[in-house]
C-alpha positions as CSV (number, residue, x, y, z in Angstrom):
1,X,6.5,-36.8,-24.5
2,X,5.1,-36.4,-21.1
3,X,1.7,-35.6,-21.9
4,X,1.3,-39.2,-23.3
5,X,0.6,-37.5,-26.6
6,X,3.5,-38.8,-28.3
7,X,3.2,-42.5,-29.9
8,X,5.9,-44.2,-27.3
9,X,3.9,-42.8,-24.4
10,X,0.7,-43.9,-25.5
11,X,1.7,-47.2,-27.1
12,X,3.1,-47.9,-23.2
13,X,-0.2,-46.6,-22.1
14,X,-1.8,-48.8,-24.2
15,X,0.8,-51.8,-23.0
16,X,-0.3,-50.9,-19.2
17,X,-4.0,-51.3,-19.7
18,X,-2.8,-54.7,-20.7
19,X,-1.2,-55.7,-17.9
20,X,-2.4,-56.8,-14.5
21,X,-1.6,-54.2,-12.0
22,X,-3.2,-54.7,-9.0
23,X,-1.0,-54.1,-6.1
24,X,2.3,-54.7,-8.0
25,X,5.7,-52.9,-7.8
26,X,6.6,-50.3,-10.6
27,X,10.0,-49.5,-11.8
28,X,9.7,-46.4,-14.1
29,X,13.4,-45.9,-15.7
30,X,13.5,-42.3,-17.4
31,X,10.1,-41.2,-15.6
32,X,10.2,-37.8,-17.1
33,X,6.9,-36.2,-16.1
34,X,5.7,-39.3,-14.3
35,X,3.0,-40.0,-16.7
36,X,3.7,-43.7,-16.5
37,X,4.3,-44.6,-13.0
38,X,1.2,-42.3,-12.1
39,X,-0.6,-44.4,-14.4
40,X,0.6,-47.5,-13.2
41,X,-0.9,-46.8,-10.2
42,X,-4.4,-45.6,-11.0
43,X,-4.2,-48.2,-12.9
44,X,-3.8,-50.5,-9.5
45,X,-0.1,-50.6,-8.7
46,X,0.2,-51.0,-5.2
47,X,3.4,-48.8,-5.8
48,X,5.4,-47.0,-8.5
49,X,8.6,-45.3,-8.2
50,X,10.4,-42.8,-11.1
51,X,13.8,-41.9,-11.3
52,X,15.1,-39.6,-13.5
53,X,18.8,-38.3,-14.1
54,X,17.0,-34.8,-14.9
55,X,16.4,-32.5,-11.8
56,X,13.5,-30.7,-13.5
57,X,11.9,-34.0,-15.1
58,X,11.7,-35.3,-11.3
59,X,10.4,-31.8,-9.6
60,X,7.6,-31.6,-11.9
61,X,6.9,-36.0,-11.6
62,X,6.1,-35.3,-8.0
63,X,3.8,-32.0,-8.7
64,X,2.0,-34.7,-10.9
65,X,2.0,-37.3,-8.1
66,X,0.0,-34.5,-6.2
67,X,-2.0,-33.4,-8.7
68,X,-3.0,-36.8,-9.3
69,X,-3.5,-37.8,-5.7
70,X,-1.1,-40.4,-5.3
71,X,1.0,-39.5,-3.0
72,X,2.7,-41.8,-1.2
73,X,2.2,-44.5,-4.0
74,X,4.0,-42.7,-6.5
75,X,7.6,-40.8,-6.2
76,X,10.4,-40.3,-7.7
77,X,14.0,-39.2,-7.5
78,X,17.2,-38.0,-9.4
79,X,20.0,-39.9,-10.2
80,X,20.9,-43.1,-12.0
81,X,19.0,-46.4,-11.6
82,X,22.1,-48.0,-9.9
83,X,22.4,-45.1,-7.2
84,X,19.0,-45.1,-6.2
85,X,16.2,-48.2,-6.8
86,X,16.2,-50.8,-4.0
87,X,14.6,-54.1,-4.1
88,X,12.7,-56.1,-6.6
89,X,9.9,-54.7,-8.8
90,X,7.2,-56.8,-10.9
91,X,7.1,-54.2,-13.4
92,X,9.6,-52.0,-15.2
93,X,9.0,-49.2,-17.7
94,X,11.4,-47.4,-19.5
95,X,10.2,-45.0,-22.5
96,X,13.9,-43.5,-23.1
97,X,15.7,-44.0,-26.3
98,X,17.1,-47.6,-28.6
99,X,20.7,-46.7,-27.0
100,X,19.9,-46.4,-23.4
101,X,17.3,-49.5,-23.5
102,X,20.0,-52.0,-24.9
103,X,22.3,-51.1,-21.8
104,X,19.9,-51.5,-19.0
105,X,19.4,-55.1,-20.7
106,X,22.9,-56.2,-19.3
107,X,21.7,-55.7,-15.5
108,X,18.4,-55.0,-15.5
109,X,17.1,-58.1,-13.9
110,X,19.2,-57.2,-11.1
111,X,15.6,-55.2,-10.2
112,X,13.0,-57.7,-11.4
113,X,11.2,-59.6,-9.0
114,X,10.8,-63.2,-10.5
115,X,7.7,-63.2,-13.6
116,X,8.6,-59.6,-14.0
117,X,7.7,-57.4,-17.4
118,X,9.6,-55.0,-18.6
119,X,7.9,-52.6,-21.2
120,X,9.8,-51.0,-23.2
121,X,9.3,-47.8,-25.6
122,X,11.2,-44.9,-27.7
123,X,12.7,-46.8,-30.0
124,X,12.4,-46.2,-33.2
125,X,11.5,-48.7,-35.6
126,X,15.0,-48.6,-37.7
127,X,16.5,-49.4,-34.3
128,X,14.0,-52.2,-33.3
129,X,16.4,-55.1,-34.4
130,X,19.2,-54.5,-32.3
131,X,16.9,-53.7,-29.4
132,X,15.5,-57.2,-30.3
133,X,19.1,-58.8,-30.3
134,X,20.2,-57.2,-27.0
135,X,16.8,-58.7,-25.2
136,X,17.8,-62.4,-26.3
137,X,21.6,-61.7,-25.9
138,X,20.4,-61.0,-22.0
139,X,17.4,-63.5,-21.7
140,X,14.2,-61.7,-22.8
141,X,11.4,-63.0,-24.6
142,X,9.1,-60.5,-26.8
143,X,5.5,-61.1,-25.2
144,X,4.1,-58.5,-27.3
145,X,4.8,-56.0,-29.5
146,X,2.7,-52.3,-30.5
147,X,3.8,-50.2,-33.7
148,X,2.4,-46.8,-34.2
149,X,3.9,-44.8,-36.7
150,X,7.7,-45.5,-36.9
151,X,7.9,-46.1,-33.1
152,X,7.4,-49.2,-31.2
153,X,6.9,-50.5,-27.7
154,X,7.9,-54.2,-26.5
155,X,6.9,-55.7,-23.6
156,X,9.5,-58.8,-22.6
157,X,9.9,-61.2,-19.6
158,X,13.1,-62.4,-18.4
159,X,13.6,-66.5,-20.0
């Protein structure tokens, strides 16, 4: 997964390159390695911040924020979303499984600055629909969607 070898990291690689970045916020849910929020950023995030409830997964984020040279553009920390991300972001990420992405739907906007995306992967296809019905049960609209081999990535803004 955090090599961006596996489908739902490069299908959200692929969904970055999309997106405008330049000098926008980045909320990377489930950062793992850091893979996304470092991208984010030499992509042209202004700033990108992981967290990650795994102490390991966030050690080894920040060694890739050095190793990458970004420093001070990129970090992240362990814990929950609610214990640690401040202030509004114009883009979240959040490559974790179906399960965990249907309950940061219910408050997620709480962190979106207004004309936010949210980009979503690891979910497997079999578990796209009710992904799908938790997004317009909270107010998301699908602006795109990327398959790639039974795993698919969505990228949503809040109606």
């Amino acid at each position: 997964f955090g090599s961006g070898q596996h489908e739902t990291t490069s299908l959200c690689l692929e969904a970055l390159e999309d997106i405008p970045l330049e000098n926008v916020s980045v909320l990377d849910m489930g950062c793992g390695s850091g893979i996304l929020g470092i991208a984010s950023v030499l992509l042209g995030a202004g700033e990108a911040y992981g967290v990650d409830i795994d102490e390991t997964a966030v050690r080894i984020a920040n060694e890739n924020a050095e190793l990458n040279n970004v420093v001070g553009k990129f970090s992240a920390e362990c814990g929950d979303l609610t214990e640690h991300a401040k202030g509004k972001f114009n883009l979240v990420l959040a490559n974790i499984v179906a399960d965990v992405i249907i309950s940061l739907t219910e408050n997620i906007k709480t962190y979106m600055a207004e004309d936010a995306t949210f980009v979503m992967s690891g979910i497997i296809d079999t578990r796209e629909q009710d992904v799908l019905a938790a997004l317009d049960k909270n107010g998301f609209d699908i602006i795109e969607r990327k398959p790639d081999n039974g795993w698919v990535c969505l990228v949503a803004k809040s109606r």
